[in-house]
N, C-alpha and C positions, 0 to 999 in steps of 0.2 A: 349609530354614530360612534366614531371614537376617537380619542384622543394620544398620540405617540408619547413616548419616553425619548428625550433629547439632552443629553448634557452634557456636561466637560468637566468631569469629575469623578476621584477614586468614591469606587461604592464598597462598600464592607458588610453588608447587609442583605441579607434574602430575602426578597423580592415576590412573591404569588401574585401574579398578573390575572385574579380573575374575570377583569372588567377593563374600560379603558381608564389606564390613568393619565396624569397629567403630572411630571416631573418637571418644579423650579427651585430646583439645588436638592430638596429632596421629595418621595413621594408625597401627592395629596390627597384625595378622595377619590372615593369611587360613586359610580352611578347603580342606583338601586335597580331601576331601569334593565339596563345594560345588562346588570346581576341575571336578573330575570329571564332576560332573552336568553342569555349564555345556559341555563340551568336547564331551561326548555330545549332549544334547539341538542344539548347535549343528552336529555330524556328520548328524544325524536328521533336519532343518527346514531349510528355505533360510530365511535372514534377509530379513523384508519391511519392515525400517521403519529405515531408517538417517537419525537426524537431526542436523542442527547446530544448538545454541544461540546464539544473540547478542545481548544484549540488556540495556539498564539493568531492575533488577527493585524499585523502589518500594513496592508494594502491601504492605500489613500482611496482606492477604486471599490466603492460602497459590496461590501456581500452582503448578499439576503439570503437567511433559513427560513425555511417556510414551516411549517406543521399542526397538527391540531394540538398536539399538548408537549410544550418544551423544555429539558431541563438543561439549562446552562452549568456545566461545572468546570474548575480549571482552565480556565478561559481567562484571557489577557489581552484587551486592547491599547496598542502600543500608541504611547503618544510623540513619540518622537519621531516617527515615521505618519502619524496623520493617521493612521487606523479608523478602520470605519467599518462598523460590523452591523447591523439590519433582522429582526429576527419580527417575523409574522404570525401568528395562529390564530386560532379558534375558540381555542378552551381557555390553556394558560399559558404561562410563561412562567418558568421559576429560579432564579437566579441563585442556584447554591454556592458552595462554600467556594471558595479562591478564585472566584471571579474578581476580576478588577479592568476598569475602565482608566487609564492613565490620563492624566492632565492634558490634553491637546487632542486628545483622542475622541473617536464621533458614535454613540452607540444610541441606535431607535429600535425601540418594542414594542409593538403594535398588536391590540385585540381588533382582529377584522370579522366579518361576517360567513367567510371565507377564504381559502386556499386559494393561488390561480393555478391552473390545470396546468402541470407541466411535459414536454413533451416527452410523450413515452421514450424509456430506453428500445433500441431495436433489439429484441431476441435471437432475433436468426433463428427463429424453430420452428417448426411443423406439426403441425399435431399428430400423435399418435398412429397408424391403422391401427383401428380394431381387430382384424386379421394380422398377426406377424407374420414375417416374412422370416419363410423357410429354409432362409440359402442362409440366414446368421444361425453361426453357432456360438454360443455362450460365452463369454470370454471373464475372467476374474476383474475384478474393478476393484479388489482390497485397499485399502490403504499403505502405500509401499511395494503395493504388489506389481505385477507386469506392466501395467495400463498406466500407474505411476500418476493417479488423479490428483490434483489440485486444487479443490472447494475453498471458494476464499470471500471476501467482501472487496471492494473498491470504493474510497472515498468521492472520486473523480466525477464519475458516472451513478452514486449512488447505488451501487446494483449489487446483488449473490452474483456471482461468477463464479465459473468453473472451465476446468477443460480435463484433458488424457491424451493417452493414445493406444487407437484401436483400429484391429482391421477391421469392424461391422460401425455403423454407424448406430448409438448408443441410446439409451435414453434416461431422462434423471427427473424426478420430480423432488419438489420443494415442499417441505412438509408443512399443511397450512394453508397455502400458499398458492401452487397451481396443481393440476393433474400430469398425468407421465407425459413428457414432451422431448422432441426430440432434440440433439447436440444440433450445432452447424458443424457441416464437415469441412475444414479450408481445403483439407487435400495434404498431399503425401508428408510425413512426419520431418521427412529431410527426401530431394529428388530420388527416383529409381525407387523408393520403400514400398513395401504392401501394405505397412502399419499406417494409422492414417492419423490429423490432428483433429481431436474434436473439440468444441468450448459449447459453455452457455452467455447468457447475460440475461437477469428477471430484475427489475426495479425491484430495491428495497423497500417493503415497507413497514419499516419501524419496530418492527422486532425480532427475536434473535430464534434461528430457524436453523434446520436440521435440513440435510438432504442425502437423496440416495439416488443410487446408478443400477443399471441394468441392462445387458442386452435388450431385450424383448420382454414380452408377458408369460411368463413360464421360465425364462431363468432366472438364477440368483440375482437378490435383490441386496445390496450392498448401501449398508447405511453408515453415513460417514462419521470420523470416532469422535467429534465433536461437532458443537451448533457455530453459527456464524452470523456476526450483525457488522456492519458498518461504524467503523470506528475516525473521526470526523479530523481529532488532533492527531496527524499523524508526523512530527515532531522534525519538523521541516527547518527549525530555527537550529543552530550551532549549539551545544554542549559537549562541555567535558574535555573538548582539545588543549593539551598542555601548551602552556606559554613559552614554554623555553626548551631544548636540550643539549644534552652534549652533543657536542660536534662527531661525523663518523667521517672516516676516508672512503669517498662515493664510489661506488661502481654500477654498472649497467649489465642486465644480465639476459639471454634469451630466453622467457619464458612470462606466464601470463598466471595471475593471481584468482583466483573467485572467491568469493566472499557467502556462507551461506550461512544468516542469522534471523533472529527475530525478533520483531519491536513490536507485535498486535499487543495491545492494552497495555504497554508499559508508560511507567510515569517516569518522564525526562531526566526526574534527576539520581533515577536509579543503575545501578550496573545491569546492562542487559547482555546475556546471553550471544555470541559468537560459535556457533555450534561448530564449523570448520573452517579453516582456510585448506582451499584446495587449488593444487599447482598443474599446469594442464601436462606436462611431463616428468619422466623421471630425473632428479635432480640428485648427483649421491651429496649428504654433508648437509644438506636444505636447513635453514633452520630462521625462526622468525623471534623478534624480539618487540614486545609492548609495553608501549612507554616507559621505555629502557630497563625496565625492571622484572619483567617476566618473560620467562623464555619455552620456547613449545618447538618441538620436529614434527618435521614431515617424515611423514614415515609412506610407505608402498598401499596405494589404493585398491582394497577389494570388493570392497561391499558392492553386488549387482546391482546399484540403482539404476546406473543408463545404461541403456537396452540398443542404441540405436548407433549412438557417434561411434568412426569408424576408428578411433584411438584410445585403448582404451590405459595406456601408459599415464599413470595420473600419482599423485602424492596428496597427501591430505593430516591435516594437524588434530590434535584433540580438540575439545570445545575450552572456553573457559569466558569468565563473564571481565565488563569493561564499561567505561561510560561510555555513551550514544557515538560520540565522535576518538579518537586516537591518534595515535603514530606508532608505526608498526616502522623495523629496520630487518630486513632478509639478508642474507647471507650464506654463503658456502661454503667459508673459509675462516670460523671461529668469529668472526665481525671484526677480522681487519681490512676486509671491506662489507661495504654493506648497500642494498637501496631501499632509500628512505622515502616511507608512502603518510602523505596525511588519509583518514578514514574517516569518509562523511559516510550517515548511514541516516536514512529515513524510511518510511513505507509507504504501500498506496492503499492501509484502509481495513485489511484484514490480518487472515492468516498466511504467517510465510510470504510476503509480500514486499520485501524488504527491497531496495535503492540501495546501492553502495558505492560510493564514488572514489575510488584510489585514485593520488594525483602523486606523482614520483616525483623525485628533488630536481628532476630538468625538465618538471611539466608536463611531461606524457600522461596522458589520463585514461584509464580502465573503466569501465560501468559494469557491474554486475545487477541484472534485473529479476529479483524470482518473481514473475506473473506467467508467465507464456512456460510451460510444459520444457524443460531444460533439455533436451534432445532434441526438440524442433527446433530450423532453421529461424532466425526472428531479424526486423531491422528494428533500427533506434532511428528516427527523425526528430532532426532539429526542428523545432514548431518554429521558431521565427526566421529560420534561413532555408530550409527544407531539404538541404545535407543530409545525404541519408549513410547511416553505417552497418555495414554486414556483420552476425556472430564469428568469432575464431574458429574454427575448426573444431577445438574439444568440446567447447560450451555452446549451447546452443543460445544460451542467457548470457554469454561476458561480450562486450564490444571495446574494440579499441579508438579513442576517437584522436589519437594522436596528440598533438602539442595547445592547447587552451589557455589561455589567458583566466589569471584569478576569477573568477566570478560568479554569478548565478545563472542556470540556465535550464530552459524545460523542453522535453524531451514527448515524443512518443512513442510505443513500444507498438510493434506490428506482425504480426506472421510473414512469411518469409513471400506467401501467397499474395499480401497486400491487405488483410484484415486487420483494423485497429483495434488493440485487446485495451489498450489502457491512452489516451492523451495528453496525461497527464505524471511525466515522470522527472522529476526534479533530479537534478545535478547541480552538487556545489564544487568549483575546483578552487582549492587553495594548496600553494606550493610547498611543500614541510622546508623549515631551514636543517643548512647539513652544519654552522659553525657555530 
């Protein structure tokens, strides 16, 4: 038997759930019992699901985390919004440091007897031949290399993910984890190619893993240059957008922005990293300004990343770091005109997985998604209208959804084939003031 954690109150304090408690204003005893059984049954079972919490929790519409042994950190239940956040296990529950439950706010912890079985992620994979097959020949799968792989986490679906692109169909094992298995293949990287898109998807579980790619059993075996886990706060709430600026004299200009940065394990209220902004054509004069104070050029794109898009006329700026959200002013002409973009930026969970939502001073709105392999053709559907929008021409990852009204909105990210790699892709549109 046990008893939930239920209240309406900031907590300040950490928490070790090793039994059921009973919270009235603050914790009270525990069951000897209970002890007992938990100690036993964790003697008898190896523990398979150790998770970390991190996350602002908004929703009036109850979430539940499930696991055998949980650590809450950096966690905020909003009470202004009715937040309600649900968290289940096994073992324990432990509420570490910057956790807070806000006054109106709904938060239950539960020691159960069990997990409920949730349903598997589908892999799309095949097992192995023990025989390889003699028509693949080898192909590189470095990091950066031709194949241009992507090994990431996703919050959404809780899953390793991955994809590339290859002409043989590929194989990757999770170290730990499963045996060599094979990609799904959606089919051609962009129509007419011989290169082809491959992905995975393997349920996370709960801890932080390494993987590697291979043609076959006898070629190179390519181990990826870091581990990957599922990272849960992926920093969906607003920071860092300036409250005011100076006024610029607006213009409108023909060309498309991409966004390529990174938020895996950062804390919100750090400057993170903008590794490029990249223009999908040549612009002479290009030049970008952040939050009116720092200024970067575009300068002539060479680096071989994309192998596939058939333009390969691009510009691209240095990196330089910034808080989570911005306002960026482009221009071509010194900034006596300029267009002025707000910059919402979140993730889906891992690495390089970054949401980037540009919204121009007349409401035109950009998406830049890195999940899906950026030379593949991919769409973006609206989940609650089911609007669907095609990549640009350069990027295979930027969409243009046209004119949007301020607001919040979620998205899914697709192969161009009709495979859902992600369900789950947040878009915030807010309009920058130009006076």
């Amino acid at each position: 038997m046990y008893t939930g954690i239920r209240y309406h109150m900031r907590v300040f304090t950490s928490i070790i759930l090793l039994t059921a408690l009973s919270f009235q204003g603050k914790a009270q005893s525990t069951s000897t019992d209970a002890k007992a059984q938990n100690n036993e049954a964790q003697n008898n079972e190896i523990v398979n699901q150790q998770i970390q919490i991190s996350k602002t929790v908004d929703d009036p519409n109850c979430q539940t985390d499930y696991g055998n042994e949980v650590n809450v950190v950096n966690t905020v239940i909003k009470g202004a919004s009715e937040g309600c956040l649900e968290i289940k296990a096994t073992d324990y529950i432990d509420l570490g440091e910057f956790f807070d439950s806000e006054y109106g706010s709904t938060f239950d912890a539960q020691i159960v007897s069990e997990i409920p079985g949730t349903d598997p992620v589908d892999p799309g994979t095949d097992p192995v031949d023990p025989t390889p097959d003699t028509e693949k020949q080898c192909e590189d799968f470095s990091n950066h290399g031709p194949s241009n792989p992507h090994l990431y986490a996703q919050s959404s679906s809780n899953s390793f993910v991955g994809d590339l692109v290859a002409k043989y169909t590929p194989e990757y094992k999770i170290e730990g984890l499963t045996d060599w298995k094979l990609l799904t293949t959606a089919g051609s990287v962009i129509p007419g190619s011989d290169k082809k898109y491959h992905y995975y998807k393997e349920p996370f579980d709960g801890w932080e893993r390494n993987t590697l790619l291979r043609t076959k059993a006898g070629c190179p075996e390519y181990r990826d240059v870091r581990s990957q886990k599922v990272y849960t706060n992926t920093l969906e709430e607003w920071h860092g957008l300036p409250t005011s600026m100076p006024s610029i004299n607006p213009s409108i200009k023909d060309y498309y922005i991409m966004v390529n940065s990174e938020l895996e394990g950062r804390p919100l209220w750090n400057d993170i990293p903008v590794y490029n902004l990249y223009a999908d054509r040549d612009i002479p004069n290009l030049n970008v300004r952040v939050n009116w104070n720092d200024f970067y050029s575009f300068e002539k794109y060479t680096y071989p990343l994309f192998q596939v898009r058939p333009n390969r006329d691009m510009m691209i700026t240095t990196s330089f770091n910034v808080k989570k959200d911005f306002i960026i002013d482009v221009s071509d002409d010194g900034y006596q005109t300029a267009s002025r973009y707000t910059v919402y930026r979140n993730y889906q969970g891992g690495h390089w997985s970054t949401a980037t939502t540009l919204t121009r001073h007349d409401g035109r709105v950009t998406v830049s998604v890195q999940g899906i392999n950026w030379d593949t053709d991919q769409l973006l559907v609206n989940v609650s209208t089911g609007q669907t929008y095609y990549n640009i021409q350069q990027f295979g990852n930027v969409f243009d959804l046209g004119y949007l009204p301020d607001g919040d909105y979620q998205f899914a990210v697709k192969t161009y084939h009709g495979h859902t790699i992600n369900d789950r892709v947040i878009v915030k549109v807010k309009r920058p003031s130009i006076n």
